[in-house]
C-alpha positions, 0 to 999 in steps of 0.5 A: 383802768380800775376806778376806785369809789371811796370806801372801797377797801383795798386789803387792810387800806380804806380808800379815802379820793382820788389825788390824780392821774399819771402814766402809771396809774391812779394816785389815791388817798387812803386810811391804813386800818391797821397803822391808823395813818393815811398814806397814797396808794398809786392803783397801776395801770392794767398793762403793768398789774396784769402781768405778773412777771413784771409785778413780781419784779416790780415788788422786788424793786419795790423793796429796794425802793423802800430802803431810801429812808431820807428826808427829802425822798416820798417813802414806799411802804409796800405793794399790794395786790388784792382783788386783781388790783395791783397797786404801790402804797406810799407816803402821803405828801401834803403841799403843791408840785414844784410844777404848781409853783412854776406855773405861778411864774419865776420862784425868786432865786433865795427861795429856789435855790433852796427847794434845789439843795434839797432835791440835790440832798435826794439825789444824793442819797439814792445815787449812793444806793444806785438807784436812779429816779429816771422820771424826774420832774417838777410834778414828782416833787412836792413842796410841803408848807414848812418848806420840805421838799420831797421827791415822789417816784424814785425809781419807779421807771425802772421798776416799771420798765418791762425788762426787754419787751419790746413794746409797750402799749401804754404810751401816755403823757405827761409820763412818756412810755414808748418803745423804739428800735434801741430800747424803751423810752421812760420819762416826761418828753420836757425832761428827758436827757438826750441819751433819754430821748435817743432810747439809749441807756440811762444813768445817774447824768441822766437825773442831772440832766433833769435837775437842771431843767428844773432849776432853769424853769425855777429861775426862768417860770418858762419851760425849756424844752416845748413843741406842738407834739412829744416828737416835737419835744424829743426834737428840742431836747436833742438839737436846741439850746436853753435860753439862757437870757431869761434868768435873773440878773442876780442869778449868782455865777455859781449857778449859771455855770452849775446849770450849764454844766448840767445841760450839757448834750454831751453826757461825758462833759455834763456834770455827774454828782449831785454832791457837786451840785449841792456844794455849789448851791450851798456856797451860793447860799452863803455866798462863799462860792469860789465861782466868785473868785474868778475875777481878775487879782480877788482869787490871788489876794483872797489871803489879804482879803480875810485879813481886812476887818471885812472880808468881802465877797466882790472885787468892789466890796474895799470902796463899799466899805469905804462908801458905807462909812459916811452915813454912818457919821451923820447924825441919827435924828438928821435923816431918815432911814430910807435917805440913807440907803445905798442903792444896792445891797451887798452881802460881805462877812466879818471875821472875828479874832481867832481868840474871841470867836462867837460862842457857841450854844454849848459855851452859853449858860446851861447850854440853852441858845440865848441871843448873842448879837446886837447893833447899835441904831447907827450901825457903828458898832456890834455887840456880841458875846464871845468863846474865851478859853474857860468862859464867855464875855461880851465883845464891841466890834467897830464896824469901820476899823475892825478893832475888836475889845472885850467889855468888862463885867460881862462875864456870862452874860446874854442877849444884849441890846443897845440903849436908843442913843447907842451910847449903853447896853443892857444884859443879862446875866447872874440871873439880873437884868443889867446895864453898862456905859460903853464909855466906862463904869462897872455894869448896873443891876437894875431888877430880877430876872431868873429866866428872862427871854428877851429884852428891848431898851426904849425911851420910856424904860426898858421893856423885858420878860424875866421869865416865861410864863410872866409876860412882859415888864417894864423898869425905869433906866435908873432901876426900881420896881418893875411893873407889868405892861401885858400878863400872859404865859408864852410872851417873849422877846418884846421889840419895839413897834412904833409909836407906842407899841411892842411886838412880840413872839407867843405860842409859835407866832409873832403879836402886836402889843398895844396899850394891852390889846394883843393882836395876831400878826404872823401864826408861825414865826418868831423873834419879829421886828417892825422896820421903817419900810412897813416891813415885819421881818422874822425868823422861823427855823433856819431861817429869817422871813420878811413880809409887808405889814398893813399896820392900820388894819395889823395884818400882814399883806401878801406871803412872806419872802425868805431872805436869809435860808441859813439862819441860827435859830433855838427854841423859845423864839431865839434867832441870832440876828442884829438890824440897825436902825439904818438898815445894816443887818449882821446875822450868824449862820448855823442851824435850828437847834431843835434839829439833832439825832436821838442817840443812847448815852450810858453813865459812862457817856459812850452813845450810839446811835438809835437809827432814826433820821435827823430832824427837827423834834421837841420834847419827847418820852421813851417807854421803859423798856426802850422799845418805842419813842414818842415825840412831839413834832412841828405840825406840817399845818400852815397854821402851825402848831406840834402834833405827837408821833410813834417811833418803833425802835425795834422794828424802826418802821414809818412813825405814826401820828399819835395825837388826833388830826383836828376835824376843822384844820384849826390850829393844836397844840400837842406836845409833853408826852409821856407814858401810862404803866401799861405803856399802851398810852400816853397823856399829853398836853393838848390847846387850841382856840376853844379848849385846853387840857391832859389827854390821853391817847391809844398807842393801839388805836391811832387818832383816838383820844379822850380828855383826862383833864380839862381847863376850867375858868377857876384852876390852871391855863394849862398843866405840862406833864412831868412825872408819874407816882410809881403806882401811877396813881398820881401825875406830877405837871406844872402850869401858871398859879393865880400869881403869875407863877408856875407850880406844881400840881398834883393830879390824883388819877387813882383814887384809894380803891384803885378807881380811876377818878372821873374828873381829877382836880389838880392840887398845887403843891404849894402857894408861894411867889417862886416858879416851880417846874419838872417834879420828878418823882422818885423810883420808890415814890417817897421823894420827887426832884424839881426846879425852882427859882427859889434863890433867885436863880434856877435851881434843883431841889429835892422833898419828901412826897406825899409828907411834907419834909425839908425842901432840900437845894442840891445844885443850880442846874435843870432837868432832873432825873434819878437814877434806877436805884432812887439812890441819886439824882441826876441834873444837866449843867450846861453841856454835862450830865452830874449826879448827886447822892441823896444820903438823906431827905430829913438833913438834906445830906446831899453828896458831893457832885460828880460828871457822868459825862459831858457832849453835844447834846443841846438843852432842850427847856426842860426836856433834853432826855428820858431813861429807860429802867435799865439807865440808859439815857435818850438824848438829842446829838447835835455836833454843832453846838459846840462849834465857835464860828469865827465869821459872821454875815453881813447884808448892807442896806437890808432895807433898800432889798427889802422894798425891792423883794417885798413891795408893798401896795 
């Protein structure tokens, strides 16, 4: 075997360590000196890169391999053979083996069932291209720390295999390669099928087969099939049976009948889709599983069932609602919460009127996801905001009856949230903080609020941030002036943290506020809740976490626990989730809005697709010519944080990380985009712990960067990138002013001699008590667009530049963008795109608005498309933004599960 020592170059790749061994190989990582990437290099074993018949059909598998482009599939970049060593280079996946997180004991079963889908989800897309994985085990699958799973060597049996030899002289473990009278074995003894282990021909069952061993050894944290020696092993795989008194109580029938069906020795009675087995998984993950039907009379009423206020997943659930009635009569104040807890936790779902379903993303104001659920402390009644034929409105929903109502002077509003007797609610909308009795009266307006992100109602006022980069405030009930409690950019979506305290969700994590101290709780997630248990539960995308909090010292105790996998969550911290103050929580099911496809959108609104995945990306920034992309996306850090990718367009190889890898592992932020004329670079928005600024980064020479400004103690916290002059002299940004606000700055990066400035200084635009954001210069460079709450509302506004003129107010509205021609502006207004003619700047003659288009295309705050310079629009897809939901999830005693799935010590 060849061992590699680092430094050692391998054609164009730089041997950086050794990760590990296998049947196959040595597994390395290295640098690719021509993509500026890392990437794992798997060096074959003598056997297999010796002999040069079976290398030149392992390449050609090879490229069969590499057309898997999924997701949750390890992607295989190329074969190399240099200096007699033949080797397969691949994705380098960050994060544990599944067969690492076995060996710590059972994974819980809403964590398992997870990593399973999603191995399904692999599963699925290769057996579509007929290719089988024939290895499959824990040790081939990765579990990357923003849960992504990805599965390692798909295929590679078969590229391996030597196509009718008879004999291998490479018997190894843990990956077996032996032959026999019926033809080669290939596979890990634990894992394999029976056919496997018989030597006979394998097909997709096989990969099921393996599949469900896994999960069984998920769900169990003890392996299925053991013995002393492999025949041993092989002996077990082909006789004995699984035990099955091992798996948890809670274990969903679903389930265990999934895994019976995969463990079947009998390939023609074992299951053979792995879309079937998604399927089941994912009912079981919403608890919709038909499985659950088979008890007797609930498969035949299942019509009435959905007619009851609670439609409910168990024969028991009609005396449980009953049952869950009677606390909820008492009084608040009389018992504490753990007194009222029922003993078990059930999961049961409500169905909205067909006429006033919950409104979709696409339905709320400018198509941006605000919180649309509210509990009152008791858990009697819900609050939410509903789809009515041409508009939105506020519903209250007794939970006990089912008699659902509208609440007048709710029209467009957004993220309600209960007064603490549960008699009032507090909204927002038309640009105001407000509130309403429930018994009756017209809504009251108790303050601006332009932009607001989040509101709480406590006994001593209500608690609020009215826009982004202001910070939290606080207004008496009876109205007035508000007066900041903690300043700072990025604070949103206070709640509250008994005695005295706030919690609250900035740069991507969840904070503690105390007397204006501000502590780190959680680095990534957001939306967090305090609960009476000692419990801090919070949302990351898609999905809702809860972890046992050591209030003393304002840390958290031990790892976080997933307890809700299908979650609707959006960018700034929004998660669509109620708790009651007795334990009840109600949360809509959906999707993290920074998931879609990028798509191509003509003025006459017909798409298509630019090939790249779907996923989860942020703002991002398309060259002129259309040809490359680069995008900002959440780092794979367990710190967090957003690191900037490449995208080629035309060739549509692998991306590249553009933004540099910190040297330390501390936590980046690098995200804003945007491109140089040369389109060679890209400057960007870049902070971490100990600096902040613009940077501007090679396309060319991957992983380099240098500062273009830095943050000094006297000028902005940070600048966004927004726009560039024609001639690239100047760069347009935004960023917080000494007043709290956001402005415009101007950076001048070329001097009047065609000098790059050494250290430019950003000039603010202009000085006033409004928020100004997203100048966007005009083609011919005498004008530039922006957004300002001038009016007391976000509003677009067009200006002459660099001569002061008129500030012209064209529309409400966010986004702007011109057309190639300068000739018009174009503005998102909620799910459309409009255009408005720019007659004349000097008597803000503005034409009259015009729809190019409307679609699913979410608003992405500020960033929901780019333009190339022949008009075409890139911009996020995603269908379910328009889609209403008639249900939505309910868990009782959500409390009572919680201190059984995250003890505290």
């Amino acid at each position: 075997m060849v061992s590699l020592t680092p430094g050692f170059r391998l054609g164009a790749y730089q041997i950086l360590g050794e990760l590990g061994a296998g049947g196959m190989g040595v597994v390395y990582s290295a640098r690719d000196s021509k993509l500026n990437r890392d990437v794992a290099i798997k060096v074959l074993l003598p056997a297999f890169a010796g002999d040069r018949d079976r290398l030149a059909r392992f390449s050609r598998e090879a490229q069969v391999l590499a057309s898997l482009n999924h997701p949750n599939i390890a992607h295989i970049y190329g074969v190399e053979d240099a200096g007699g060593v033949g080797a397969l280079v691949m994705e380098l996946v960050e994060g544990p083996t599944l067969a690492d997180r076995i060996a710590e004991g059972a994974i819980p079963i809403d964590e398992a069932l997870p990593i399973a889908k999603q191995i399904t989800e692999a599963l699925e897309a290769a057996h579509e291209h007929g290719i089988i994985h024939r290895d499959l085990k824990p040790a081939n699958i990765k579990v990357r720390t923003d849960g992504t799973v990805k599965v390692l060597d798909f295929g590679l049996a078969k590229a391996m295999d030597p196509a009718g030899t008879s004999s291998v002289n490479a018997m190894n473990s843990p990956t077996l390669t032996a032959a026999t009278i019926h033809g080669v074995i290939l596979g890990t003894a634990a894992y394999m099928s029976p056919e496997q282990a018989a030597g006979k021909p394998v097909d997709r069952r096989s990969d099921l087969w393996a599949f469900g061993v896994m999960l069984l050894e998920m769900l169990t944290g003890a392996q299925v099939f053991t013995g002393e020696t492999v025949s041993h092993v092989l002996a077990a795989v082909l006789r004995a049976e699984p035990d099955w008194s091992g798996l948890p109580a809670s274990t969903p029938h679903a389930i265990r009948r999934l895994l019976r069906r995969c463990l079947d020795k009998d390939r023609k009675r074992r299951l053979d889709s792995a879309a079937d087995a998604r399927l089941e998984i994912e009912d079981s993950l919403t608890g919709s599983s038909a499985a659950d039907a088979t008890q007797p009379g609930l498969a035949q009423h299942s019509v009435w069932l959905r007619a009851l206020p609670w439609a409910v997943t168990s024969a028991s659930a009609l005396g449980l609602a009953v049952a869950l009635w009677a606390p909820w009569q008492k009084a608040a104040s009389s018992a504490r919460p753990s007194e009222l807890d029922e003993p078990i936790s059930e999961r049961l779902e409500i169905v909205l009127p067909s006429n006033a379903p919950l409104a979709p993303v696409g339905a709320l104001p400018d198509a941006a996801d605000k919180p649309v659920l509210a509990l009152s402390p008791d858990g009697s009644r819900l609050i939410y905001v509903a789809q009515l034929a041409d508009h939105t409105q506020m519903f209250v929903r007794d939970m006990m009856t089912g008699n659902t109502t509208p609440l007048a002077g709710t029209d467009g509003g957004d993220t309600p949230f209960f007064s603490p007797d549960g008699a009032s609610i507090a909204f927002f909308a038309d640009g105001k903080l407000k509130t309403l009795l429930l018994g009756g009266g017209p809504p009251v307006a108790l303050t601006d609020a332009p932009n607001p992100q989040g509101g709480v109602w406590a006994t001593d006022g209500i608690y609020f941030n009215r826009n982004e980069g202001e910070g939290i405030f606080k207004v008496p009930v009876a109205g007035g002036s508000s007066e900041v409690v903690v300043a700072g950019t990025g604070i949103l979506n206070p709640a509250l943290f008994p005695p005295r305290g706030l919690i609250a969700s900035r740069d991507g994590g969840v904070i503690s506020i105390d007397q204006g101290q501000v502590h780190d709780l959680v680095r990534r997630g957001f939306a967090g809740r305090f609960v009476p248990t000692g419990h801090l539960v919070y949302a990351m995308p898609g999905r809702l976490l809860g972890v046992a909090l050591d209030r003393s010292h304002l840390r958290i105790q031990d790892a976080a626990v997933t307890l809700v996998s299908d979650l609707r969550t959006a960018p700034y911290g929004v998660a669509q989730f109620a708790l009651s103050a007795r334990g009840t929580l109600v949360y809509a099911a959906g999707f993290d809005q920074n998931t879609g496809s990028f798509v191509w959108v003509h003025r006459d609104g017909h798409h298509e697709s630019v090939g790249l995945p779907e996923g989860s990306y942020f703002n991002f920034s398309v060259t002129p010519d259309g040809h490359r992309l680069a995008v900002t996306r959440p780092s794979e850090s367990a710190q967090g944080g957003a690191d900037i990718w490449l995208y080629d367009l035309v060739s549509h190889s692998p991306p590249v990380r553009v933004s540099p890898r910190p040297p330390d592992g501390r936590l980046t932020q690098d995200r804003y985009p945007i491109w140089t004329a040369d389109q060679q670079h890209i400057i960007y928005w870049h902070s971490d712990a100990s600096n902040g600024g613009l940077m501007r980064a090679s396309t060319e020479r991957m992983g380099e960067a240098e500062a273009v400004w830095s943050r000094t103690p006297d000028g902005p916290v940070y600048l966004v990138p927004t726009s560039f002059s024609p001639d690239h002299a100047v760069l347009a940004a935004f960023g917080p002013t000494q007043t709290g606000k956001f402005g415009i700055y101007m950076v001048q990066l070329i001097d009047k001699n065609g000098m790059a400035a050494k250290t430019p200084v950003p000039q603010l635009w202009r000085r006033n008590e409004f928020n100004d954001a997203f100048a966007e210069f005009s083609p011919r460079g005498d004008a530039f667009a922006y957004m300002s709450d001038e009016s007391g509302r976000y509003e677009i506004y067009v200006t002459s530049y660099p001569a002061p003129g008129p500030r012209c107010r064209v529309s409400k509205g966010a986004d702007p963008g011109w057309t190639p021609d300068g000739k018009a502006i174009l503005i998102r207004s909620g799910v459309s795109i409009i255009a408005m003619d720019v007659k004349s700047i000097e008597s803000c003659e503005i034409g009259t608005p015009r729809v190019l288009f409307s679609g699913s295309f979410p608003d992405r705050n500020g960033y929901g498309r780019d333009a190339t310079a022949d008009g075409r629009l890139l911009m996020m897809e995603n269908k379910s933004i328009l889609q209403p939901s008639q249900t939505l999830n309910v868990i009782t005693n959500f409390f009572g599960e919680l201190r059984r799935r995250v003890p505290i010590s």
